[in-house]
DRENPA-3360 file (N, C-alpha, C; in nm, 2 decimals, always signed):
BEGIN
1 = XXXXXXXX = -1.96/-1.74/+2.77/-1.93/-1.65/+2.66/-1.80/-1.68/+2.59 ~ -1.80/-1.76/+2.45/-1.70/-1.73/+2.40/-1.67/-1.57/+2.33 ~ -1.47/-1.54/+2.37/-1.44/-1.41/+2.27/-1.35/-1.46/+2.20 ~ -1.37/-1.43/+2.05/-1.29/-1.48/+1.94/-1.20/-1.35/+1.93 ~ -1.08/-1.32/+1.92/-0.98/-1.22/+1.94/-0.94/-1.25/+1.79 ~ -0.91/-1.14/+1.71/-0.84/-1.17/+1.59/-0.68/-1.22/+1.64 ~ -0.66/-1.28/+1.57/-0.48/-1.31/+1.52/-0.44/-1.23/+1.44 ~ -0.35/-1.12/+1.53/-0.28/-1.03/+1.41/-0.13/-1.02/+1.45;
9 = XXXXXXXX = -0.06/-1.05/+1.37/+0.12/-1.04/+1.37/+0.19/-0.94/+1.26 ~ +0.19/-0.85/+1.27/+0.20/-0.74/+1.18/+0.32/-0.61/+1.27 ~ +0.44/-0.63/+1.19/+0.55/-0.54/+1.24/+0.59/-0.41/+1.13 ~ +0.58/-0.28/+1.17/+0.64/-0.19/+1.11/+0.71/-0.10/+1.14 ~ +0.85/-0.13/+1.14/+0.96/-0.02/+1.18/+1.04/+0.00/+1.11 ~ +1.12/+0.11/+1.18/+1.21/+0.19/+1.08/+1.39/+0.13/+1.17 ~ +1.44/+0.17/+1.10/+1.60/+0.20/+1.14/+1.67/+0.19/+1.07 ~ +1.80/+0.17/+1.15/+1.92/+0.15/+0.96/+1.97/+0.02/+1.04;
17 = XXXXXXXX = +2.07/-0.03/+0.95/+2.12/-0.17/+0.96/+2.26/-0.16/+1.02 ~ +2.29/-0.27/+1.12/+2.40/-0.22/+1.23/+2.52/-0.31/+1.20 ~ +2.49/-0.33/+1.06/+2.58/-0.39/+0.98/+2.60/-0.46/+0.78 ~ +2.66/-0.52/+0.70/+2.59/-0.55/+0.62/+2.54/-0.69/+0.65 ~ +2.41/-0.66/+0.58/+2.37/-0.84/+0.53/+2.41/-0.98/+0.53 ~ +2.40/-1.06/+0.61/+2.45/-1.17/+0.60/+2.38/-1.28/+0.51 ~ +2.42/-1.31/+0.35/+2.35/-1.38/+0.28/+2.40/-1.51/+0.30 ~ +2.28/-1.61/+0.26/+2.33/-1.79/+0.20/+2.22/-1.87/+0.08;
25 = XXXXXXXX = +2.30/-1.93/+0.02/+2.22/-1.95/-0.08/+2.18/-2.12/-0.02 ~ +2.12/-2.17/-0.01/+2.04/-2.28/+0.07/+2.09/-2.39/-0.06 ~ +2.07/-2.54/-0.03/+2.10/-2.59/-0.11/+1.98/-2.65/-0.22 ~ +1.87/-2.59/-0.21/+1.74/-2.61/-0.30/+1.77/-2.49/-0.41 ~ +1.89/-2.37/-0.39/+1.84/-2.22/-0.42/+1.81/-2.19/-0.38 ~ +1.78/-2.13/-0.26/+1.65/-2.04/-0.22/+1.76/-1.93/-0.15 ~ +1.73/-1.78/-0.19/+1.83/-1.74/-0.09/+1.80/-1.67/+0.01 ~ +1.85/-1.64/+0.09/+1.80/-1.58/+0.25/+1.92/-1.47/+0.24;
33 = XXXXXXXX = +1.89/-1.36/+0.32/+1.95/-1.27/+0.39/+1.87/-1.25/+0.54 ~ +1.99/-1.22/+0.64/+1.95/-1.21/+0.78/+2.04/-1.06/+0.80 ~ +2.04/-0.97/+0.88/+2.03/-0.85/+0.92/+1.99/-0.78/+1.00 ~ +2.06/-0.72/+1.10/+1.97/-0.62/+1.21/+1.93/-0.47/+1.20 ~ +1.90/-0.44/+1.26/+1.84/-0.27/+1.28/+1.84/-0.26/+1.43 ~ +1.88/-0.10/+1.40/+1.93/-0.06/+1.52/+1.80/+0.09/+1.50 ~ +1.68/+0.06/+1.63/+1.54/+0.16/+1.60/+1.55/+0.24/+1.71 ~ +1.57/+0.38/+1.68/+1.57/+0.48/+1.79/+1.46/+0.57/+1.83;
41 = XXXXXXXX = +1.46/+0.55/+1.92/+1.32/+0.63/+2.01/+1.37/+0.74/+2.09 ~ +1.31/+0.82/+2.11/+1.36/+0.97/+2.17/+1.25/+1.01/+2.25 ~ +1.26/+1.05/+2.35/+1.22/+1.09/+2.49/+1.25/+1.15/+2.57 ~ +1.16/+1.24/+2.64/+1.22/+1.34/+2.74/+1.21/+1.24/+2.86 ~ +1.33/+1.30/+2.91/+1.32/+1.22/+3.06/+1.26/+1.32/+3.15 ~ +1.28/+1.25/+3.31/+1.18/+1.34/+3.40/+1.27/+1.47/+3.46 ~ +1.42/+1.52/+3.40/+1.51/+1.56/+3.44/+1.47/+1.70/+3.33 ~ +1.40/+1.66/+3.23/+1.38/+1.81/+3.13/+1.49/+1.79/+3.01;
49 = XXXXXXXX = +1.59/+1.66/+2.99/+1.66/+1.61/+2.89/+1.63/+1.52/+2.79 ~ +1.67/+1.54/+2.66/+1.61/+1.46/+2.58/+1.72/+1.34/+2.58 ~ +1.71/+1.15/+2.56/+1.75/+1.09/+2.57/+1.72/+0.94/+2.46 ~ +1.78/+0.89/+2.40/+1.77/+0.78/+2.36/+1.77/+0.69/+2.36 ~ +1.66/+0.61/+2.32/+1.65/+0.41/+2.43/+1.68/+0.40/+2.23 ~ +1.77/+0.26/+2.20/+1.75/+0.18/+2.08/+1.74/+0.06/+2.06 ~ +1.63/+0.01/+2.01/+1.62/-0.15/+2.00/+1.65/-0.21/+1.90 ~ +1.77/-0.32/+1.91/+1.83/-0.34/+1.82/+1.71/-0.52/+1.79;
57 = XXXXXXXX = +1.72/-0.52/+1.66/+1.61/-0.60/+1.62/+1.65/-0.73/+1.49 ~ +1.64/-0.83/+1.49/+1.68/-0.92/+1.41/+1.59/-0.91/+1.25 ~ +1.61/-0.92/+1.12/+1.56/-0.95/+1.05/+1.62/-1.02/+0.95 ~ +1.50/-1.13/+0.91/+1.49/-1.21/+0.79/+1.42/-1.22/+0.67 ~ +1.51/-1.23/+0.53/+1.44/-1.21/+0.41/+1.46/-1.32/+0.37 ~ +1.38/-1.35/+0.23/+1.42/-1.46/+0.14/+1.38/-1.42/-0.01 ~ +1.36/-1.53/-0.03/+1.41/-1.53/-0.23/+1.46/-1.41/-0.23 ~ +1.36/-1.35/-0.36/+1.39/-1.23/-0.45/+1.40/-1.09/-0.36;
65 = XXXXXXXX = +1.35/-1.11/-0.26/+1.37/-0.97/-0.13/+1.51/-1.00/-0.06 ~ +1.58/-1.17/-0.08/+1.62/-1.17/-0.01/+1.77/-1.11/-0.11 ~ +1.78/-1.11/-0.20/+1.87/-1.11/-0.35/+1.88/-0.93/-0.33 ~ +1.76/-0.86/-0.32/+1.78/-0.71/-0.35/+1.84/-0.71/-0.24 ~ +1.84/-0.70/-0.12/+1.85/-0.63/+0.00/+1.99/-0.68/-0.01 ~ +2.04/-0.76/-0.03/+2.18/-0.82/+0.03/+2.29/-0.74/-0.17 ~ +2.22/-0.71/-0.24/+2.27/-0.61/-0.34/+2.24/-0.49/-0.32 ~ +2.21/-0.43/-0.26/+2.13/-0.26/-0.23/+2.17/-0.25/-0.07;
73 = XXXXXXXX = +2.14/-0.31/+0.05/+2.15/-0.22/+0.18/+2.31/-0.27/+0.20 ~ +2.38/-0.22/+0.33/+2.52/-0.18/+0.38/+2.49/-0.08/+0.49 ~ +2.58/-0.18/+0.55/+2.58/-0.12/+0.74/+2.53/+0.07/+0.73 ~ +2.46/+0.09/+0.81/+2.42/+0.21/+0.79/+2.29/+0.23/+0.76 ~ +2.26/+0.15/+0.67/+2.09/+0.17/+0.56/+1.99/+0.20/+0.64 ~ +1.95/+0.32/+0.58/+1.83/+0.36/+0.71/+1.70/+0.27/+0.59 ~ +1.63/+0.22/+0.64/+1.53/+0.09/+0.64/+1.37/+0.10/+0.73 ~ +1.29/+0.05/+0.60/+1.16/+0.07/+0.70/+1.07/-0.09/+0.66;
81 = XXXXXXXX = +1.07/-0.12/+0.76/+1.08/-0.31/+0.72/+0.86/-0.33/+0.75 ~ +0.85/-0.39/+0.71/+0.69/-0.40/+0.73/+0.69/-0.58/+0.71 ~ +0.68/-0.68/+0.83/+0.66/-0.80/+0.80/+0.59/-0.84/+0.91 ~ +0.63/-0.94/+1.02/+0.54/-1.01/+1.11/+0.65/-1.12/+1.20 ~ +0.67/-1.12/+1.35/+0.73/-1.20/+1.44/+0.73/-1.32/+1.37 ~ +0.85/-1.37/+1.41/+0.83/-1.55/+1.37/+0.95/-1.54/+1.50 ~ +0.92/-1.67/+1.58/+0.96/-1.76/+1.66/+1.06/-1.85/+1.61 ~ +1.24/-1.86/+1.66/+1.32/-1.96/+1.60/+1.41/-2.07/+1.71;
89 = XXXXXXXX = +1.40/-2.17/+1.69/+1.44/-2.22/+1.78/+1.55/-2.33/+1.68 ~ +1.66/-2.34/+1.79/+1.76/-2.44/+1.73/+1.88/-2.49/+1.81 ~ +1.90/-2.63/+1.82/+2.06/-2.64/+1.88/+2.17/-2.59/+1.84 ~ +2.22/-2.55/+1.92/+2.38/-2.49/+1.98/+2.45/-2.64/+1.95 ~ +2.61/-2.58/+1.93/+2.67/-2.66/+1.87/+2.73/-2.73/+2.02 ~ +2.73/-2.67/+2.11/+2.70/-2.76/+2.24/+2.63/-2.79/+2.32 ~ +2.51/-2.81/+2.20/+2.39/-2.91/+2.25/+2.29/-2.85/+2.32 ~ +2.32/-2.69/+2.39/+2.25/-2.65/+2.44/+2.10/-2.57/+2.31;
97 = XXXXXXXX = +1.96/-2.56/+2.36/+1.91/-2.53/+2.30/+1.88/-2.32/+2.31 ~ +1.86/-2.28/+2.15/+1.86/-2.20/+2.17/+1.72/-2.09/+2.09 ~ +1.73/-2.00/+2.13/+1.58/-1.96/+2.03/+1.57/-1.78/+2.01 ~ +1.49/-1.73/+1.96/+1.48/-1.59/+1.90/+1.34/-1.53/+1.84 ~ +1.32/-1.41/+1.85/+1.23/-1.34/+1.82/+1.32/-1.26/+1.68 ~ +1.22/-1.28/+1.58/+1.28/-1.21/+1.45/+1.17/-1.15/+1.41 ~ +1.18/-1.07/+1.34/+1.07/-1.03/+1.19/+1.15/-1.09/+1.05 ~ +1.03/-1.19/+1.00/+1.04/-1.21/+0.88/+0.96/-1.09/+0.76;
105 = XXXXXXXX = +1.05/-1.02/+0.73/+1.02/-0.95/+0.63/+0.93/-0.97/+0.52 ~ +0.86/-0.89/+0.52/+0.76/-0.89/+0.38/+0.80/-0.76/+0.29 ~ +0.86/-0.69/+0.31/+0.86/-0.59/+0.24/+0.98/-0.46/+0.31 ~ +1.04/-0.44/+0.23/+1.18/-0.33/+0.28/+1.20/-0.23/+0.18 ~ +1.16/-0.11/+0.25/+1.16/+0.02/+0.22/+1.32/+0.10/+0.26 ~ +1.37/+0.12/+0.10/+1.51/+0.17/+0.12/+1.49/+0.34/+0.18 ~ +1.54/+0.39/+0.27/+1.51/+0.58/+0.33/+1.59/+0.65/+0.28 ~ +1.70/+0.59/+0.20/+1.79/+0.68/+0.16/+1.79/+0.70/+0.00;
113 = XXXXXXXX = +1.78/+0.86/+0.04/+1.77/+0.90/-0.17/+1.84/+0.83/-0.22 ~ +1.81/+0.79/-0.35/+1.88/+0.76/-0.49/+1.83/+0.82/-0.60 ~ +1.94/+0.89/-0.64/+1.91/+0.96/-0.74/+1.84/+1.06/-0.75 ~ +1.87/+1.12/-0.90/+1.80/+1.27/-0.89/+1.61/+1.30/-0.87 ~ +1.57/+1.22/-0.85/+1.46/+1.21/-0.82/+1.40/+1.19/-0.66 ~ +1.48/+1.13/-0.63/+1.45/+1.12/-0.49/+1.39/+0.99/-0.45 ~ +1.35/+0.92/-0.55/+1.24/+0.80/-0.54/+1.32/+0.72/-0.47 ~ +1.25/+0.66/-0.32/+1.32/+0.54/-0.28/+1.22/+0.41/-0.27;
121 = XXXXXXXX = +1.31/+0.30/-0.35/+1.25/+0.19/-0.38/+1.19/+0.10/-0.26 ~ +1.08/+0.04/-0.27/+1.01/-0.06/-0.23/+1.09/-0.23/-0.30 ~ +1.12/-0.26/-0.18/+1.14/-0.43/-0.21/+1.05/-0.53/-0.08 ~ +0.95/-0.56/-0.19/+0.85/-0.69/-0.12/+0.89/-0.83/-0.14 ~ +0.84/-0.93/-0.12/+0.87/-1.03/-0.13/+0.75/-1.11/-0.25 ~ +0.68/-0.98/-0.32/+0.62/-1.07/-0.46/+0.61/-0.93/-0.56 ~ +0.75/-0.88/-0.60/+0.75/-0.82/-0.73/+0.66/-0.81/-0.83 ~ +0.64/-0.95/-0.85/+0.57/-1.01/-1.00/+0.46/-0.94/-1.01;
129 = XXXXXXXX = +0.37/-0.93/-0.91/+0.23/-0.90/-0.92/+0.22/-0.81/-0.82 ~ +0.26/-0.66/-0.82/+0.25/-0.57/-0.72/+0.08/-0.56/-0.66 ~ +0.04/-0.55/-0.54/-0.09/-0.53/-0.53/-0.15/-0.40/-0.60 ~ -0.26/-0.38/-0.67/-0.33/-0.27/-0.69/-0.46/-0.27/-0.59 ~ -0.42/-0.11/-0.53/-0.53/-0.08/-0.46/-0.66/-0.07/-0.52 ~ -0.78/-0.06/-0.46/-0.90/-0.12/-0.53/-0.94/-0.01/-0.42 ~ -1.00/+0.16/-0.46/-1.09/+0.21/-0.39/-1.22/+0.16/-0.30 ~ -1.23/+0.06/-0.38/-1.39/+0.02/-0.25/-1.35/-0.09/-0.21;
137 = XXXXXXXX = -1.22/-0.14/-0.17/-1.14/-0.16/-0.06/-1.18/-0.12/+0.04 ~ -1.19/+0.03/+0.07/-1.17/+0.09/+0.17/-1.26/+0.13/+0.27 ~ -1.24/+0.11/+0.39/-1.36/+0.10/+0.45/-1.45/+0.22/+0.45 ~ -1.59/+0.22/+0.49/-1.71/+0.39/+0.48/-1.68/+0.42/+0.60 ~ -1.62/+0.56/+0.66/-1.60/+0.52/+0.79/-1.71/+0.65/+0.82 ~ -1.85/+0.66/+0.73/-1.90/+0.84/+0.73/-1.98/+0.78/+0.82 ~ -2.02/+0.65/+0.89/-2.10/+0.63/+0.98/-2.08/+0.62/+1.17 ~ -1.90/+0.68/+1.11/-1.84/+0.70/+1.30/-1.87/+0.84/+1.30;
145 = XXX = -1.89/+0.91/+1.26/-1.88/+1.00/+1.26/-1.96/+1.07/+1.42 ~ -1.87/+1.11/+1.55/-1.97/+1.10/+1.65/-2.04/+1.21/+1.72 ~ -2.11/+1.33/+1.57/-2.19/+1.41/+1.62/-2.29/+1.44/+1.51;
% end
């Protein structure tokens, strides 16, 4: 019996940034911002206390996501990042080898109001052509229905 398991790498969390942005502009152009988040989780312990675990988490942007975020967030930014694991591996400048678990960003949701409206902006990694949702997209789900 073959089982074919989907491939899915799909990350979405929240936190603020536990510092600002570290940009570079590559020598093709291209620019990158790198940045972490600091994600807090709350839980009662087995004592009847509420307590906090936080996972502090690496992320990576580029081009035009990579341009807003490094002009818009600052240590603090509460952030809600929606991208996918990538694996980095590299030598150490003493030779030793080294490697990391990141999220490469697709898309960074600012949490903090601006402005008198309240509207906080979406920054993806393809402005140009925002997706439109397409109602029959969506799946019929009137056939789970289980009574």
């Amino acid at each position: 019996m073959d089982i074919r398991l989907p491939s899915i790498n799909k990350v979405l969390i929240s936190g603020n940034l536990t510092d600002d942005p570290r940009t570079n502009i590559l020598e093709n152009g291209t620019h990158v911002a790198n940045f972490r988040i600091a994600s807090n989780q709350r839980y009662r312990a087995r004592d009847g206390e509420w307590r906090d675990k936080t996972c502090f988490v690496d992320v990576v942007t580029w081009r035009q996501l990579a341009e807003r975020v490094a002009s818009r967030l600052h240590k603090g930014s509460p952030v809600m990042i929606e991208g996918e694991l990538q694996y980095t591996q590299w030598n150490a400048q003493d030779g030793s080898k080294r490697s990391r678990v990141e999220i490469l960003a697709r898309s960074v949701q600012m949490l903090e109001k601006t402005g008198e409206s309240g509207d906080r902006p979406v920054y993806s990694g393809n402005m140009d052509n925002p997706p439109n949702p397409d109602p029959s997209d969506e799946p019929d789900y009137s056939d789970d229905i289980p009574f």
